[in-house]
C-alpha positions in Angstrom: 85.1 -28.1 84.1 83.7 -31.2 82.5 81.6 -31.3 85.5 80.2 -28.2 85.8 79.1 -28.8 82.2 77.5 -32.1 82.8 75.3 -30.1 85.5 74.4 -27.3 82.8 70.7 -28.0 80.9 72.0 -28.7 77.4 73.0 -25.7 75.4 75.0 -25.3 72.3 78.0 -24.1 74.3 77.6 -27.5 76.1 77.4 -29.6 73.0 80.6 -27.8 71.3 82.8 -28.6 74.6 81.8 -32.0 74.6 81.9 -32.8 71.1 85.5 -30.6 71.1 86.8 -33.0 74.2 85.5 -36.3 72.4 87.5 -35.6 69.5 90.7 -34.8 71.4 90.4 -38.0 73.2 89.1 -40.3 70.2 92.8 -38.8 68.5 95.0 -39.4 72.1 93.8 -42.7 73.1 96.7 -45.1 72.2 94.2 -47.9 71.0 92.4 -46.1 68.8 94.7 -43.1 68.0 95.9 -44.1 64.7 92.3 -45.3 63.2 90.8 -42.2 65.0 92.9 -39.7 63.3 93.0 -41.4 60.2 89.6 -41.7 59.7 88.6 -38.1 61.3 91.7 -36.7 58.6 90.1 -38.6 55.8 86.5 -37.3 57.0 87.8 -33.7 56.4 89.4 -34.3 53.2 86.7 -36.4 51.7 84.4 -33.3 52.5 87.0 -30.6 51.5 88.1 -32.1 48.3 86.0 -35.4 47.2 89.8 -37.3 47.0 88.1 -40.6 47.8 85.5 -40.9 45.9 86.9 -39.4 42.6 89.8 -42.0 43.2 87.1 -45.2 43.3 85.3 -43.6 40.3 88.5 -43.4 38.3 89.4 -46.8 39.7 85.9 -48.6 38.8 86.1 -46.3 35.2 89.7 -47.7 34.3 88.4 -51.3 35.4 85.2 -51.0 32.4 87.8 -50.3 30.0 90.5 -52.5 30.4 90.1 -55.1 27.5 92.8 -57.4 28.0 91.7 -59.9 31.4 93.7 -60.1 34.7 96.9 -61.4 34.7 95.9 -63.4 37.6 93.9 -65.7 34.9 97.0 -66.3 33.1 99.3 -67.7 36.4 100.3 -71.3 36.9 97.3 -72.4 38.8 99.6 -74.1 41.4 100.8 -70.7 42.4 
């Protein structure tokens, strides 16, 4: 099949097959099957929902208003 698509001119039937069979190999692959899926999954949500980015905005919003300093300044400097 993958074959007989290669041979086609490029058409947007083409495109969708290949980009389809990319994405179910990029998420099979031992080696890259966990960053693959993770990053495709985090892809979709990022666009569905804006998670990641409204979690970093809280993050860097919480970090402007924190008075007191890091309690890493305050360890035994041996640590």
């Amino acid at each position: 099949m993958l074959v007989n698509i290669a041979a086609e001119p490029l058409n947007s039937l083409s495109v969708i097959v290949r980009v389809a069979f990319a994405i179910v190999l990029a998420c099979h692959i031992p080696y890259i099957f966990f960053y693959g899926k993770q990053g495709l999954l985090i892809l979709i949500d990022e666009v569905a929902q804006h998670s990641t980015s409204e979690q970093l905005k809280r993050k860097k919003r919480a970090l402007e208003y924190q008075e007191e300093e890091p309690a890493y300044l305050n360890m035994n400097k041996w640590l």
